[in-house]
C-alpha positions as CSV (number, residue, x, y, z in Angstrom):
1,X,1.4,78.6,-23.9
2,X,3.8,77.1,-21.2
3,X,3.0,76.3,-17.7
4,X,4.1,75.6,-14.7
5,X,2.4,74.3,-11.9
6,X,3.9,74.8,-8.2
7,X,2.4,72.4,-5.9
8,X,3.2,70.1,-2.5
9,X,2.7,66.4,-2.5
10,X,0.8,64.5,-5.1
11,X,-2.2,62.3,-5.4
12,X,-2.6,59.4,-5.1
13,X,0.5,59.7,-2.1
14,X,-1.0,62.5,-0.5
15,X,-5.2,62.8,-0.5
16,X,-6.5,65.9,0.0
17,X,-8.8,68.7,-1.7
18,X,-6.2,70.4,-3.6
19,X,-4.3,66.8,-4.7
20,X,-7.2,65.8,-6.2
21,X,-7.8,69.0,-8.3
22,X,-4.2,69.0,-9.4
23,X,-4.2,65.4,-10.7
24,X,-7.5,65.9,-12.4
25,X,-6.2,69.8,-13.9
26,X,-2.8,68.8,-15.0
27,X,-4.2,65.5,-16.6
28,X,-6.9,67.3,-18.9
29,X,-5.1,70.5,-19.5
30,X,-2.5,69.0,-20.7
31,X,-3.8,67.5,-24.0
32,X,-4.3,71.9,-24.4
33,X,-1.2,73.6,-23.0
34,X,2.7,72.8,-22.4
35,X,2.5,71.6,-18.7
36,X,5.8,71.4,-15.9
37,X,5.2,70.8,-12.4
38,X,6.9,71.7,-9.7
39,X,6.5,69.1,-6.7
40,X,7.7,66.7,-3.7
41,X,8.7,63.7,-5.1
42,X,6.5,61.0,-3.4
43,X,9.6,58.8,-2.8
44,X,11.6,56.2,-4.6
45,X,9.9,53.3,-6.3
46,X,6.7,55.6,-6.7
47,X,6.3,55.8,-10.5
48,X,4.5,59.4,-11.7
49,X,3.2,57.7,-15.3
50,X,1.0,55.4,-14.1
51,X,-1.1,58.7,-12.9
52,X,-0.1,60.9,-15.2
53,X,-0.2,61.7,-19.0
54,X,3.2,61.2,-20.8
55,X,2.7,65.3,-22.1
56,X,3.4,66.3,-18.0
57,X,7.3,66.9,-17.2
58,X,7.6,66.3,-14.0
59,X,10.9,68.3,-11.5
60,X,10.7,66.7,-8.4
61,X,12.0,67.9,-5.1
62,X,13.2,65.6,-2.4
63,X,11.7,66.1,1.1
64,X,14.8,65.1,2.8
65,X,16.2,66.1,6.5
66,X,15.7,66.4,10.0
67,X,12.2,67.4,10.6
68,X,12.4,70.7,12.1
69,X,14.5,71.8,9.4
70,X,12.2,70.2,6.4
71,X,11.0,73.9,5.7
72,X,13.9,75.3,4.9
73,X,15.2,72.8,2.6
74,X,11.8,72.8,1.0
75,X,11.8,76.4,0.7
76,X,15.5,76.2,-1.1
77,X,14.8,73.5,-3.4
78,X,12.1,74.8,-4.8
79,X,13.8,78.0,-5.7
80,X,16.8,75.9,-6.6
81,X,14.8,73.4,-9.0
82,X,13.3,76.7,-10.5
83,X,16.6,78.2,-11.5
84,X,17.1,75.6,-13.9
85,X,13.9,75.4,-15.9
86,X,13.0,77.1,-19.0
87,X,11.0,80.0,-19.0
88,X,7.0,80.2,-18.7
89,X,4.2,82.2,-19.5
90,X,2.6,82.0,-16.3
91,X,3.0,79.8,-12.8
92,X,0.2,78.6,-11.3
93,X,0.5,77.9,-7.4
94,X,-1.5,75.0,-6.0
95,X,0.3,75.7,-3.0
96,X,0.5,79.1,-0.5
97,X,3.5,80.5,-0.2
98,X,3.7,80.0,3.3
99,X,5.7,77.3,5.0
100,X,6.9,75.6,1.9
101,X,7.9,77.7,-0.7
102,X,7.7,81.6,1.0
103,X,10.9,82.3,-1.1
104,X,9.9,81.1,-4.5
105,X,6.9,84.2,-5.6
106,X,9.5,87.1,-5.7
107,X,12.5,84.7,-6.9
108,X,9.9,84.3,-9.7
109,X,9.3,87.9,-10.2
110,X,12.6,88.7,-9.6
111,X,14.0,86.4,-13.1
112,X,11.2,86.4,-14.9
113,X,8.1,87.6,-16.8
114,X,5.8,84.8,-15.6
115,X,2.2,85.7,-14.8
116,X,1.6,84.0,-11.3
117,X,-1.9,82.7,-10.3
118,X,-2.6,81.1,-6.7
119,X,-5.9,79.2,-6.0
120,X,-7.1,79.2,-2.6
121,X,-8.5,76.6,-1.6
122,X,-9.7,77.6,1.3
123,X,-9.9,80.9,3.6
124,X,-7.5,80.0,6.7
125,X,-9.2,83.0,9.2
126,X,-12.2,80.9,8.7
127,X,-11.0,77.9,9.7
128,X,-8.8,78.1,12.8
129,X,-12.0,78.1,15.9
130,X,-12.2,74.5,14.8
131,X,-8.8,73.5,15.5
132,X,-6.6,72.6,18.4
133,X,-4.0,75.3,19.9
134,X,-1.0,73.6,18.8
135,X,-2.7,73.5,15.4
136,X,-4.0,76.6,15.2
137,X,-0.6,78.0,16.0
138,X,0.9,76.3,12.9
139,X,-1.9,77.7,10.7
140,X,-1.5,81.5,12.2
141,X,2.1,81.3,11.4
142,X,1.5,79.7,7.8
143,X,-0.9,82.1,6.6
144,X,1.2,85.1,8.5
145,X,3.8,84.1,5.8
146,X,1.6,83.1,3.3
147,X,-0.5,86.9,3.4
148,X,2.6,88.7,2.4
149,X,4.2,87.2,-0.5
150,X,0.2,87.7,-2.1
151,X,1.4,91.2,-3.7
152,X,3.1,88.8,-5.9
153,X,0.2,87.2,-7.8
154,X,-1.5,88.9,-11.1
155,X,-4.6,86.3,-9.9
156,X,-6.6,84.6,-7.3
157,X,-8.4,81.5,-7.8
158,X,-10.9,80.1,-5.7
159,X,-13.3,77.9,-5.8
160,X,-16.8,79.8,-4.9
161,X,-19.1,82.2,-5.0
162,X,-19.0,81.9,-1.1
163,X,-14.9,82.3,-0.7
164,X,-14.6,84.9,-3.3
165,X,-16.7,87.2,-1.2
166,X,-14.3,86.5,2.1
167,X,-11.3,86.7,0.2
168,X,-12.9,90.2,-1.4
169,X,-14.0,91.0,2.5
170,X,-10.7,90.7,3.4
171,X,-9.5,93.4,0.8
172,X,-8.4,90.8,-2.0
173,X,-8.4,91.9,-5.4
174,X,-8.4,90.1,-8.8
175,X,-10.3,87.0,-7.9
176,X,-11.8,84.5,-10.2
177,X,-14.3,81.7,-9.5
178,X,-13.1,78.6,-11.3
179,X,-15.0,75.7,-9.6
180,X,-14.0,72.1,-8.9
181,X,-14.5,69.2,-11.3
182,X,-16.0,66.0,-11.2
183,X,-15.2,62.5,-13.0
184,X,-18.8,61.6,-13.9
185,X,-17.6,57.7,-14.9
186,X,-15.7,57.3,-11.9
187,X,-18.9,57.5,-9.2
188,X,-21.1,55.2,-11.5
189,X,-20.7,51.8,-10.4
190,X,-23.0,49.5,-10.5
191,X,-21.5,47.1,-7.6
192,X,-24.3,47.2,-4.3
193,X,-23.4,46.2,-0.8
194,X,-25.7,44.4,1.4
195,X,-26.7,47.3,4.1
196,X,-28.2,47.0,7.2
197,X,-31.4,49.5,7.1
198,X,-34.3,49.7,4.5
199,X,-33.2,53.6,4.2
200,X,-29.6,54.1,4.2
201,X,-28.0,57.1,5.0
202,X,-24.4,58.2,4.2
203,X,-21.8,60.8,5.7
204,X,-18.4,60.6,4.7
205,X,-15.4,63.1,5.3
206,X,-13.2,64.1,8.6
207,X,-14.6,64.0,11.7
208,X,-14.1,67.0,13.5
209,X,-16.0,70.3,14.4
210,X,-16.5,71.8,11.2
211,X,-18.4,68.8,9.9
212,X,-21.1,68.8,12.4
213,X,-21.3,65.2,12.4
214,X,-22.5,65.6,16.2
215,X,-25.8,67.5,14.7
216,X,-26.1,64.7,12.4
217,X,-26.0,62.0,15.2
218,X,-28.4,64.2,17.2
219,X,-30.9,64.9,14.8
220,X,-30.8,61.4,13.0
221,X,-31.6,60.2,16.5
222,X,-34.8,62.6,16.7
223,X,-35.8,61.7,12.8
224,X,-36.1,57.9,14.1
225,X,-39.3,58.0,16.2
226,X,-41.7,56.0,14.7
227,X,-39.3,54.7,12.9
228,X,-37.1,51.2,12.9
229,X,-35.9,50.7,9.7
230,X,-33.4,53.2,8.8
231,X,-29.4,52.9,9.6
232,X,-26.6,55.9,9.3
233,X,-23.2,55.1,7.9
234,X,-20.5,57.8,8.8
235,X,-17.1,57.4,6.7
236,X,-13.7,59.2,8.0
237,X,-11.1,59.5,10.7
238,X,-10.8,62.7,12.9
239,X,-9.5,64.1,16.4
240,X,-13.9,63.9,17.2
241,X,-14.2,59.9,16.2
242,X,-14.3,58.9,20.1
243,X,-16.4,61.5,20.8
244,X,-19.1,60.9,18.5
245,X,-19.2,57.3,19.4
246,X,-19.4,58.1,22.7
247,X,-22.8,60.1,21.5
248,X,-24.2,57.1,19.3
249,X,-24.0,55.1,22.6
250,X,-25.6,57.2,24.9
251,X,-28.4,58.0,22.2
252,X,-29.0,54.3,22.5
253,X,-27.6,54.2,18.6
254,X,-25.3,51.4,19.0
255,X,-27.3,48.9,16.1
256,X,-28.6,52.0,14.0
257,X,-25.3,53.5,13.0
258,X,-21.8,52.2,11.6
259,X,-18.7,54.0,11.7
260,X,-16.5,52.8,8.6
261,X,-13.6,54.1,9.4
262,X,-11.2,55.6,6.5
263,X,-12.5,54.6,3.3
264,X,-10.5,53.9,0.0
265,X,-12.3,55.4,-3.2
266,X,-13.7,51.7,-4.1
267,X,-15.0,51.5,-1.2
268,X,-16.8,55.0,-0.8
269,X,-18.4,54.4,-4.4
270,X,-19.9,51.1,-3.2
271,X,-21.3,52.6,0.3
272,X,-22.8,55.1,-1.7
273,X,-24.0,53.8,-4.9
274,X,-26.1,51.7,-1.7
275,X,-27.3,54.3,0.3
276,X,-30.4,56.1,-0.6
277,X,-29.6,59.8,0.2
278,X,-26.3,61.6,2.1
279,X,-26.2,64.4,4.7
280,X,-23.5,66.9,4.7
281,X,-24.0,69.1,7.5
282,X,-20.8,71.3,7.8
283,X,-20.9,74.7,9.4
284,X,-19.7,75.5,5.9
285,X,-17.9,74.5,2.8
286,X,-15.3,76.2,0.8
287,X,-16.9,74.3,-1.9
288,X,-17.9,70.7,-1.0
289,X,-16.6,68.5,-3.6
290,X,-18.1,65.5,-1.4
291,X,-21.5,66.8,-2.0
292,X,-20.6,66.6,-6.0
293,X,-19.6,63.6,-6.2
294,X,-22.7,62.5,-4.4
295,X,-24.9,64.1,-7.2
296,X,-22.4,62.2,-9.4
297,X,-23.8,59.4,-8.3
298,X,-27.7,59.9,-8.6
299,X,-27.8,60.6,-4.6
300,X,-29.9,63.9,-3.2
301,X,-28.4,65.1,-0.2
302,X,-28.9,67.3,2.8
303,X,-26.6,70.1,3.6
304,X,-26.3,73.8,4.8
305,X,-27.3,76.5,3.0
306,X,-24.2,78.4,4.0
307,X,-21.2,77.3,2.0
308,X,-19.7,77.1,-1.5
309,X,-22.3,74.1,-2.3
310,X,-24.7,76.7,-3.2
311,X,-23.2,77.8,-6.0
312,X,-24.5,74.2,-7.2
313,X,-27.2,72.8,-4.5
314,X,-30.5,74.1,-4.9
315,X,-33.4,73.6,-2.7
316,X,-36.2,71.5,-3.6
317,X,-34.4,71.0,-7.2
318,X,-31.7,68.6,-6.4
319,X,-31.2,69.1,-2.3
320,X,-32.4,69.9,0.6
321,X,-30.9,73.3,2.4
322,X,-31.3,74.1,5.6
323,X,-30.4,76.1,8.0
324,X,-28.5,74.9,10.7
325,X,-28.6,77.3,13.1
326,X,-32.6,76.2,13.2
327,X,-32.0,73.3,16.2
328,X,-34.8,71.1,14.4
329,X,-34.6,71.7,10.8
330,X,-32.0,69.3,10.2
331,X,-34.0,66.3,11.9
332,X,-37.2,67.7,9.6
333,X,-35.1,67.3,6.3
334,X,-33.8,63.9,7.7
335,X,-36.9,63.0,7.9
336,X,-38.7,63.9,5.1
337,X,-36.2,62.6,2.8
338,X,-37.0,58.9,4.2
339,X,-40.4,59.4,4.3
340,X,-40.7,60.9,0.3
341,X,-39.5,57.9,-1.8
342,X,-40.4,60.0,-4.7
343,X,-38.7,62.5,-4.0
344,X,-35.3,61.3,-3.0
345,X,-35.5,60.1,-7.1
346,X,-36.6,63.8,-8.4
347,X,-33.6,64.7,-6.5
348,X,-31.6,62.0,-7.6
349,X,-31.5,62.6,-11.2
350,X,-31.6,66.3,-11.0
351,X,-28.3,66.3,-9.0
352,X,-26.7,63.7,-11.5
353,X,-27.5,66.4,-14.6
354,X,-26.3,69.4,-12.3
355,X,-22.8,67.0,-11.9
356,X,-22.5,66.9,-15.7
357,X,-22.2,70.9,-15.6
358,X,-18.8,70.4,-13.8
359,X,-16.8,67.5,-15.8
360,X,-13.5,67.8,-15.4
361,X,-12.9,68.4,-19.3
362,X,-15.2,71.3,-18.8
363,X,-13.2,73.1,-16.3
364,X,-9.9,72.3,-17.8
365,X,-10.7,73.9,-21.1
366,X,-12.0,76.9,-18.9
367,X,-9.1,77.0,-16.9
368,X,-6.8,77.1,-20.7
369,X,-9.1,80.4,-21.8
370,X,-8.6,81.5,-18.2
371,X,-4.9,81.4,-18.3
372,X,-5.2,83.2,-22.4
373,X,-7.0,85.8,-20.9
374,X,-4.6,87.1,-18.2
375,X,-1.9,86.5,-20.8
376,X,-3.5,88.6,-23.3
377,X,-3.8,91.0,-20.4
378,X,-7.6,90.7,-19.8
């Protein structure tokens, strides 16, 4: 089997969601299947085998010229670059087929007999109240172009339970559920930082609508009466940082939480190999691949129960769910999890053996009977 994946910029130069599941795909599938990729070259000096196994041919694409125009040669090069490869079995997009490449789908279909798969790793529509107008535009326009070249695709990949039932609501067809992956080793550490509170709480992630890092603030602040020894950590960059200080203050939060900034992945795995539990209170989650790698790590955590983390969080098992259109629920869960020693440890080591269910190794070799399957014609 021969494969080609089409994707943007790479981990570790870009960070992102769907960087982090093509590293961790392409490095396990690749001891399976004949693996190309298709990508921006991160630049010179920036050597792919340190990353990467030895089995992975890499075609590179140079994101060169003026900015306005970095589209267009983007879109040509990768039809170009495609042109002179060998012929696959199937080509898996990592990427929509917007913006960047909204020529390369039919060029495929046009030369060759390539299945085509496209994970989505994430449903636009649902995301665009939370961003500015100039963004939003951008995202309207990217998904305009991206919705039309989807005729092309044999598949759908996504990532949920939760987005395969928009992506159906929307009128998609031929959608499979193949979930994120985890490194189990790489969120064990057994490195502890000194932290300020006797209950440590962690959030990590961007700090902007979505997130709901404003409830968190709020009802952290309500789940502190009677309380003194307890301190909130929140991780990540966003357009909302300043205003969510702005809240700590005039909560009269200033000593009870930190705001770390933009962590690197050492030190995310030391803050939370510290803390005692961690709160993810989005208005919903494709799929919530922070709240794995939390379970990784022995933690319980707090989150919605709207979201693709449901397909893995389970209340009273290994989380607490709540619903965060109840204005006090969150501040109850808060709560309780500080209060209940023993049950931030039940938690704890239930989430750790849910995490084991979703080892990268496991989904690769899902993904490789995946890919056999729609070969085969199934």
């Amino acid at each position: 089997m021969k494969v080609l994946f089409v994707a943007s910029e790479l981990y570790p130069w870009q960070i992102g969601g769907p960087q982090n599941v093509v590293y961790n795909l392409a490095n396990h599938l690749a001891e399976r299947i004949d693996l190309e990729m298709l990508c921006i070259s991160p630049g010179e000096g920036q050597g792919m085998r340190e990353y990467y196994r030895r089995e992975i041919t890499f075609n590179l694409i140079e994101d060169r010229g003026p900015k306005w125009f970095k589209y267009l040669h983007r879109n040509i090069s990768y039809v170009e670059n495609f042109r002179e490869l060998d012929a696959f079995d199937l080509v898996h997009f990592h990427i929509l087929p917007g913006a960047n490449c909204f020529f390369l789908p039919p060029c495929i279909k046009k030369r060759s007999l390539a299945k085509l798969v496209l994970s989505l790793y994430d449903w636009v529509p649902e995301e665009l109240r939370f961003y500015g107008t100039a963004e939003k535009l951008g995202h309207i326009m990217h998904w305009s172009a991206a919705r039309r070249r989807f005729r092309y695709f044999d598949r759908f990949v996504v990532n949920s339970t939760y987005v395969k039932e928009i992506a159906q609501s929307y009128g998609l067809g031929q959608v499979e559920i193949m979930p994120n992956g985890i490194d189990m080793d790489e969120w064990r550490t057994s490195e502890k930082l000194p932290l300020k509170g006797g209950v440590n709480i962690l959030y990590w992630g961007r700090l902007y609508a979505k997130k709901g890092v404003g409830r968190l603030i709020r009802a952290f602040a309500e789940s502190l009466i009677g309380r003194d020894d307890v301190h909130l950590y929140i991780g990540g960059e966003g357009p909302e940082e300043n205003l969510y200080r702005d809240l700590s203050r005039s909560l009269g939060l200033e000593d009870k939480v930190t705001f770390l900034g933009m962590l690197t992945n050492e030190e995310l795995k030391r803050y939370l190999n510290s803390c005692d539990f961690c709160v993810f209170p989005s208005v919903y989650e494709g799929f919530g691949i922070s709240i794995l790698e939390a379970m990784a790590a022995s933690k319980p955590v707090i989150t919605s129960r709207k979201g693709g983390q449901t397909d893995f969080a389970r209340d009273g098992y290994n989380a607490l769910l709540v619903d965060l259109d109840e204005p006090q629920g969150l501040a109850r869960a808060i709560k309780e999890m500080i209060d209940d020693t023993g049950m931030r440890e039940s938690l704890g080591a239930n989430a750790a053996s849910t995490a084991t269910r979703y080892d990268w190794r496991r989904i690769a070799q899902d993904y490789a009977g995946f890919y056999e399957r729609i070969l085969e014609g199934n």
